[in-house]
N, C-alpha and C positions, 0 to 999 in steps of 0.2 A: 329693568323690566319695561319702565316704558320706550327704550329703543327698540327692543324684542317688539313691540308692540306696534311702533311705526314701518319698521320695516315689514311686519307682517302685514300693513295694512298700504305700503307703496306695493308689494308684491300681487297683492289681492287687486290693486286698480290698475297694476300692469297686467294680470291675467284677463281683465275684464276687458283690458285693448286690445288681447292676443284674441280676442273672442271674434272681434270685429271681420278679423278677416278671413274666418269659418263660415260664419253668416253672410259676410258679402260672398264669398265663394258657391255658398248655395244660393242662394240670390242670382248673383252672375248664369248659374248652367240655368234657371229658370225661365230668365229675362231673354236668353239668345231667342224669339219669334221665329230664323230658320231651323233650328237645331234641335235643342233640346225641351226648348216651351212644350215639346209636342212628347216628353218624357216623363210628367212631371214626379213621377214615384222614386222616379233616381236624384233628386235635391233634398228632400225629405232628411233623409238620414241626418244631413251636415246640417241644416236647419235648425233640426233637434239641436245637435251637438252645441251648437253655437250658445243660441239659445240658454242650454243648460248651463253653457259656462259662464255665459255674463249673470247668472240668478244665481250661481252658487257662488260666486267671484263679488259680490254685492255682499249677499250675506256672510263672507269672509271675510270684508274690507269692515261690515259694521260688529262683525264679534270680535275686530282686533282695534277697533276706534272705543268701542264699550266694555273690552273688556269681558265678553261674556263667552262660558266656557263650551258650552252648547252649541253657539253659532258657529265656532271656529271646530269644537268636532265632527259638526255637521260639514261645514269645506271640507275637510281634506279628509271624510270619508267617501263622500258624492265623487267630489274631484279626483278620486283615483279609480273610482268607476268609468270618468267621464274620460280622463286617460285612454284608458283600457278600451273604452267604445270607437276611439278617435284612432288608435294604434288599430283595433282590429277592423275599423272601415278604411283605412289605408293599405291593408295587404289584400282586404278584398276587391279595393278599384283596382288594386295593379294585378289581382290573380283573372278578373272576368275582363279586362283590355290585354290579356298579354299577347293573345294569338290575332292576327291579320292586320293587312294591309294594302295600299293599291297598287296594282301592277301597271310595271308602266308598258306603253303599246307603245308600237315602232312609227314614227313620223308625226306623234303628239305629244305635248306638254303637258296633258292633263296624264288624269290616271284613270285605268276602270277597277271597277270594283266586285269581287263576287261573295256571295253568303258562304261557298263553301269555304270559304279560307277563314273562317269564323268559324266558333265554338264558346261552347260552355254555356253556364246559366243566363250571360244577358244575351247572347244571341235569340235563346228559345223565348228568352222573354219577350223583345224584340219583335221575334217574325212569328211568332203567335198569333192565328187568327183575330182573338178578342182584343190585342193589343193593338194591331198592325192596321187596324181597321180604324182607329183611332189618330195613332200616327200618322199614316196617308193624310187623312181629311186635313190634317190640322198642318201638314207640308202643302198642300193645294189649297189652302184659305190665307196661308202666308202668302201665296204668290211669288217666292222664292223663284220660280222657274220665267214667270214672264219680265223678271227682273234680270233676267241674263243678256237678254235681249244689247244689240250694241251698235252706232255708225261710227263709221268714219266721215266728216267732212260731208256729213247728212247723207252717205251713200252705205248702205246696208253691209255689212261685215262677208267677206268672202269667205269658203269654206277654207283654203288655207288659212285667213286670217282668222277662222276657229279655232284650227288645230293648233294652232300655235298659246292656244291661253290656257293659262291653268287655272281650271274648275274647283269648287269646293266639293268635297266630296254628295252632297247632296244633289249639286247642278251635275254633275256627271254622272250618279247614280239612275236619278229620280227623271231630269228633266233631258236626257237621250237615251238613244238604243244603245247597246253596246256594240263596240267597234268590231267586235267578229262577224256580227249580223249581216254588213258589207252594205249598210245602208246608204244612197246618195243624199247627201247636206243640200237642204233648201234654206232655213232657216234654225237658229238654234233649236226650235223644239217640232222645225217640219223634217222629217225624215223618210224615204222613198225607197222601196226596195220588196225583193222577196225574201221571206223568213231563212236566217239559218237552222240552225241546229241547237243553238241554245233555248231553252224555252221560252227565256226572255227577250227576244224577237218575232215571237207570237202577240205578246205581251201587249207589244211595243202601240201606242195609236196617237195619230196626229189629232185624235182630238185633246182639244188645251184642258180640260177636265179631265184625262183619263191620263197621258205621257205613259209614262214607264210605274207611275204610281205602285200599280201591284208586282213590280219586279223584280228579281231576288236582289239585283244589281242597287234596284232602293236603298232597299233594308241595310243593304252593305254599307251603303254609303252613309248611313244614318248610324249605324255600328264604327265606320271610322270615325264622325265626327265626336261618336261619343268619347271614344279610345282617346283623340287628343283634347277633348275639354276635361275629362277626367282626370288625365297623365297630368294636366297644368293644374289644376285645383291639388290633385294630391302631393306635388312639389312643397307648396305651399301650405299645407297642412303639415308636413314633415316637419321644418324651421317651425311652424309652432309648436307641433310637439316637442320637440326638443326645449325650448324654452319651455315649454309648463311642465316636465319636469322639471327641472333645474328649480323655478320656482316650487315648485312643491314640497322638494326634498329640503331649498332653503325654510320657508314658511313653518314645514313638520319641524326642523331642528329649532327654530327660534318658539315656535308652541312649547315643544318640551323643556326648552331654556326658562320660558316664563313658568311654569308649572313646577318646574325644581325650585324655583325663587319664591312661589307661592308657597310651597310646602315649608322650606326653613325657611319664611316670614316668623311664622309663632316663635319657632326655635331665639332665632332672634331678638324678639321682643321679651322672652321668658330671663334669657341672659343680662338686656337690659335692667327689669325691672328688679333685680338681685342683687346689681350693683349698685344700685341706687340709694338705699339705706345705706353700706360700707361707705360711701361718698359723705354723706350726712354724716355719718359719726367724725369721719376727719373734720 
């Protein structure tokens, strides 16, 4: 029993490490200042999750160091909630990432980006007035865009030597026109020309406060970065679900192993105390 008891209680302070990098994972999409800082209701989720498992993974570690039957039904009834919550936030990052991408354009290395190749709930959530309005400010207070800025040999970057770089989706969304608009390249965020046809070359303005801010071409771009921080956080959440079951299902069997041992304890003790007289008479 007290093996039953150690290994339920190595398992509980392995869970409690598998916790770690739930939490740093939501941490991480938080902390990106270009990216997702400007998101913050999509970390939330995993934060909890984390969270929950190093609190319930503690008090599984001290009902299998004490002994007490309470704290250890309390684990691995929470814990298969918290399972469940982690399994079902992992089909939902890859069911709202699964659709778009950026199209690549002929004589550049970057990519452009558009809203319509986007769908489902975090698009609308995204490019929703109340939200978007939020996001912007907080993509233009990062400075993300005057940061693109680039010389060579302290001589200002040519527009070929633009077209040749590949952009974060943000810097090719947010901070130019899109490349249909046929705009002439003065400086990464100076662009010259008459509107096409897409809306977002109306949009478009050389002043460093405004760029491409409200343009769908943005939002997109803010929609693929979330698609590959997502895609990489949820990797990594897979390998730990995997592991926390395994630990689970071991944990539950060595619980029920102590619990049979609890129960024919008396049995036990009853047999002893019966043979103990017959010993005495020999």
């Amino acid at each position: 029993m007290r093996a039953s008891n150690q290994l339920i209680g190595l398992l509980n302070f392995l869970t409690f490490l598998l916790s770690i990098p739930i939490l740093g994972g939501g941490i991480w999409l938080s902390s990106r200042a270009n990216n997702t800082d400007c998101l913050k209701f999509l970390q939330w989720p995993l934060i909890v999750i984390g969270v929950a498992i190093m609190v319930v993974s503690l008090a599984g570690f001290a009902g299998a160091c004490y002994r007490n039957t309470f704290l250890m039904w309390l684990y691995l009834f929470v814990m298969f909630f918290i399972i469940a919550a982690l399994l079902g936030f992992i089909i939902f990052a890859f069911v709202v990432t699964d659709k778009g991408s950026g199209r690549v354009v002929s004589n550049r290395n970057y990519l452009d980006y558009y809203l319509q190749d986007y769908s489902g709930w975090l698009e609308k959530r995204v490019a929703s007035d109340s939200y978007w309005g939020k996001i912007s400010s907080c993509i233009r207070d990062s400075k993300v865009c005057s940061k693109t800025g680039r010389s060579v040999g302290g001589v200002a970057e040519t527009p070929d030597m633009f077209y040749m770089r590949k952009l974060s989706p943000i810097e090719s969304g947010c901070c130019k026109p899109p490349t249909e608009c046929g705009f002439v390249y003065e400086n990464e965020t100076t662009w010259n020309g008459l509107p096409g046809t897409n809306p977002d070359c109306t949009r478009w303005s050389n002043d460093q406060e405004q760029l491409c801010y409200q343009c769908d071409s943005c939002k997109a771009g803010v929609l693929a970065t979330l698609k590959k921080s997502w895609r990489k956080v949820s990797v990594i959440n897979i390998v730990v679900l995997i592991i926390l079951v395994i630990f689970y299902v071991i944990s539950y069997a060595a619980f029920r192993n102590n619990r049979r041992m609890d129960n024919d304890e008396p049995y036990g003790e009853a047999r002893m105390t019966k043979a103990q007289p017959s010993m005495i008479q020999l």
